[in-house]
C-alpha positions in Angstrom: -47.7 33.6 -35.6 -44.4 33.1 -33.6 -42.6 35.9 -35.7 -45.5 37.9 -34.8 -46.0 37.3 -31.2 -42.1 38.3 -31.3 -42.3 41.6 -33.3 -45.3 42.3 -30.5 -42.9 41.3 -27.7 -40.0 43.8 -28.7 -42.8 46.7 -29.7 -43.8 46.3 -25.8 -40.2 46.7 -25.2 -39.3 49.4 -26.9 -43.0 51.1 -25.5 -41.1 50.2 -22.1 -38.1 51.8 -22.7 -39.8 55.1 -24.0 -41.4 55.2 -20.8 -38.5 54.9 -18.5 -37.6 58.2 -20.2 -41.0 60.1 -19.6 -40.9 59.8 -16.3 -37.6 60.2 -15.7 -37.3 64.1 -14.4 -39.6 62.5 -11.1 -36.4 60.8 -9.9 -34.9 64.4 -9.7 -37.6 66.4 -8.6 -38.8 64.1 -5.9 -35.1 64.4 -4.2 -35.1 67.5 -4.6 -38.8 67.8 -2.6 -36.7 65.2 0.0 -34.1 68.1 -0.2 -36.5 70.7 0.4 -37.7 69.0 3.6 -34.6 68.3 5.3 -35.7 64.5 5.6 -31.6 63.5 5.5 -31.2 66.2 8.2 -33.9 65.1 10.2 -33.2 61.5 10.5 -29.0 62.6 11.1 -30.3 64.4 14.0 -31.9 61.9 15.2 -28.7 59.7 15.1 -30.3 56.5 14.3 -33.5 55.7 12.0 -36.9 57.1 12.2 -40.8 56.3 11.2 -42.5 57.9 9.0 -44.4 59.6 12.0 -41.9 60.7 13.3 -39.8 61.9 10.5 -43.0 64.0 10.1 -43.0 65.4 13.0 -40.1 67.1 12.8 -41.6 69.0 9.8 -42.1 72.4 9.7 -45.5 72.2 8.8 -48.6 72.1 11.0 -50.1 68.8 9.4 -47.9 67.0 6.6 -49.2 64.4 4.5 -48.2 60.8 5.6 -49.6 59.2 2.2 -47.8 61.3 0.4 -44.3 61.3 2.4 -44.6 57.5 2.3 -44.6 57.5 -1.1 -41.9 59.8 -1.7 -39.5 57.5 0.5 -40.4 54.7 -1.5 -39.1 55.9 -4.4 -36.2 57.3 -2.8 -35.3 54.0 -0.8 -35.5 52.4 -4.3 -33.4 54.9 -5.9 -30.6 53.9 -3.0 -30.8 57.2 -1.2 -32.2 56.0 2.1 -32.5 52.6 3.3 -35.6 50.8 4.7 -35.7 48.1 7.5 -38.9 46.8 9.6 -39.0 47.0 13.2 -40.1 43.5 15.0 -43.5 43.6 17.2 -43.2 40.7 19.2 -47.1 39.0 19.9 -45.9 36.4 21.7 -42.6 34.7 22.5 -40.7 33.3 19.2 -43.5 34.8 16.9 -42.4 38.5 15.9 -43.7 40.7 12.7 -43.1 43.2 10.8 -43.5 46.7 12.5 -43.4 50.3 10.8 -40.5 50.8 8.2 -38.0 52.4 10.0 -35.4 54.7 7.3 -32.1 55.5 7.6 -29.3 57.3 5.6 -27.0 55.7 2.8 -23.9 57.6 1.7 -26.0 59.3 -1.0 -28.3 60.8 1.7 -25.2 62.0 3.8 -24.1 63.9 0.6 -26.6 65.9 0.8 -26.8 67.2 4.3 -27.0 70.7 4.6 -24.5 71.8 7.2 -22.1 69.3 6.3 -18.7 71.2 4.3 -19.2 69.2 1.1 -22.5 69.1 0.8 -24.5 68.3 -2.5 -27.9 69.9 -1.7 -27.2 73.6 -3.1 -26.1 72.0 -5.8 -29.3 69.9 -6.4 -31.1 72.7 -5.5 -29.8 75.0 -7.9 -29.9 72.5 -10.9 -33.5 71.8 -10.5 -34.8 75.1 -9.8 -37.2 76.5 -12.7 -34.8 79.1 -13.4 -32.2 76.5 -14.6 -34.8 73.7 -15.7 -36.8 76.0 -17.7 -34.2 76.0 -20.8 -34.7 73.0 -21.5 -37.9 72.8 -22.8 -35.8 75.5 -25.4 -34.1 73.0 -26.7 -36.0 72.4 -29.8 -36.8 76.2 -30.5 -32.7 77.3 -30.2 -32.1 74.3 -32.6 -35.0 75.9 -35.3 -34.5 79.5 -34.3 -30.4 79.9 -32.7 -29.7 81.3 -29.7 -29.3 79.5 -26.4 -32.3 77.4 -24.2 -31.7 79.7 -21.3 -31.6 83.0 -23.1 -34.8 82.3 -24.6 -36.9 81.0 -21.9 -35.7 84.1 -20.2 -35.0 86.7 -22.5 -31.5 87.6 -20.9 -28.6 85.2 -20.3 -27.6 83.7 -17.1 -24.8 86.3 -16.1 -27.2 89.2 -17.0 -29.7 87.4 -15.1 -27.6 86.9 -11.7 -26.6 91.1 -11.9 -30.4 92.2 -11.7 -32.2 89.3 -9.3 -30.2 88.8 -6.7 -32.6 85.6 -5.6 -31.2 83.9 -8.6 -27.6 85.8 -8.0 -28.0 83.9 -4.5 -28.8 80.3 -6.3 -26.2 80.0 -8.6 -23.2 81.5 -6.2 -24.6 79.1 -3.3 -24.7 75.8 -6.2 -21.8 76.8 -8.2 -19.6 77.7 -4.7 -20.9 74.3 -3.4 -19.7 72.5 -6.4 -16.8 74.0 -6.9 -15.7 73.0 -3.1 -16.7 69.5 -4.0 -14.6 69.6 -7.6 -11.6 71.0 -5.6 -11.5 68.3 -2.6 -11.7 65.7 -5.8 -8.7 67.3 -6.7 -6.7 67.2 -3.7 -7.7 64.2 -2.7 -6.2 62.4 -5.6 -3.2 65.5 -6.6 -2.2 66.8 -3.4 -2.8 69.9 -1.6 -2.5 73.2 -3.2 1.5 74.3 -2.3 1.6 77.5 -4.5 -1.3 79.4 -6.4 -0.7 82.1 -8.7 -0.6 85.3 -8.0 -1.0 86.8 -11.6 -3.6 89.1 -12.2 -5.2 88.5 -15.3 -6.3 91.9 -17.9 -9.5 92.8 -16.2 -7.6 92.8 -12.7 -9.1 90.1 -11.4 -6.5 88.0 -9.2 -6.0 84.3 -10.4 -6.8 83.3 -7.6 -9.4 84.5 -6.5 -11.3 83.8 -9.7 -10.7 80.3 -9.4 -12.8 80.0 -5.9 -16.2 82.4 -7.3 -16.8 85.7 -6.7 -16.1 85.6 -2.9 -13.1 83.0 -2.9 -15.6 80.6 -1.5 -14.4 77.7 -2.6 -11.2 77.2 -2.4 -9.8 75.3 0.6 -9.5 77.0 4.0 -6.0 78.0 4.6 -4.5 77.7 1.1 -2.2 80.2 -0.3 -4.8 81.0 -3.2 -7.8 81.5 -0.5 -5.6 84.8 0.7 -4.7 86.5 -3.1 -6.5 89.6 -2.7 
């Protein structure tokens, strides 16, 4: 009985664990609705934290939905990227409760404001996009069949893809400019600042460096020698 109730116990485990995974793509796809919204923008404006109410407000829509916000905060105050704390509504002297939840910004949540130079949200934005999400559910096809996820939920590959829709050319140079901005402050940050880029053009006649910042030079540091190869 005991070695039955065990096997039981670890089945429900295991069931557990299988589970975490199923619903794992929410975590992603509700910051990225949080994203989409501005919420971090909203309550940095504001320059302290807000309601729900009043974080709504400030929506560009005529009449959001507060159940549904609420929820999406939740998880998002559980997953560390905003914080949570009660304002006090004093009944009578010495005998406060809690009020509405008030949320505020964590360091994650300041990562991905959208005007701020570093920012994470084109990023995020890109990555979860259908365009780049719908690969993977090519995953098991490419594995019977060959070929790559993307090119087969697409029929073209990505580069192909960014020459002829220049909505998706737009996502991946604003994700892949903003991450490369982000990779190259990691690296000065811990290396140094960039004295000397090269100036070698490569065999297509690209400049060195001028590849090395995207298409536009984007992202490579304001002022650096490699930001003014031609």
């Amino acid at each position: 009985m005991g070695s039955t109730n065990s096997e039981k116990v670890e089945l429900l485990q295991a069931q557990e664990e299988v589970c975490k995974h199923l619903f794992a793509y929410a975590d992603s796809l509700v910051l990225r609705a949080a994203i989409e919204l501005r919420i971090a923008d909203i309550i940095h404006s504001n320059g302290q934290p807000m309601s729900l109410s009043e974080i709504a407000s400030k929506l560009e829509a005529p009449s959001p939905k507060l159940s549904s916000l609420a929820r999406i905060m939740r998880v998002l105050v559980r997953k560390k990227i905003f914080t949570v704390d009660f304002e006090k509504v004093s009944l009578s002297p010495g005998d406060d409760e809690p009020g509405e939840p008030l949320y505020g910004l964590t360091l994650a949540s300041k990562c991905l404001l959208h005007d701020q130079e570093l920012s994470f949200a084109p990023i995020f934005l890109t990555f979860t996009h259908p365009v780049m999400v719908d690969g993977w559910f090519e995953i098991g096809r490419s594995i019977k069949e060959g070929g790559t996820p993307f090119e087969l939920a697409h029929g073209a590959p990505l580069w192909e893809m960014t020459s002829k829709d220049a909505s998706v050319n737009k996502l991946f140079i604003a994700g892949m400019t903003a991450a490369t901005n982000s990779s190259l402050d990691a690296i000065i940050t811990v290396v140094g600042p960039l004295e000397e880029a090269p100036s070698t053009t490569c065999s297509n006649g690209v400049k060195v460096g001028k590849e090395i910042g995207g298409p536009s030079g984007a992202g490579l540091p304001a002022g650096s020698p490699a930001a003014t190869v031609g």
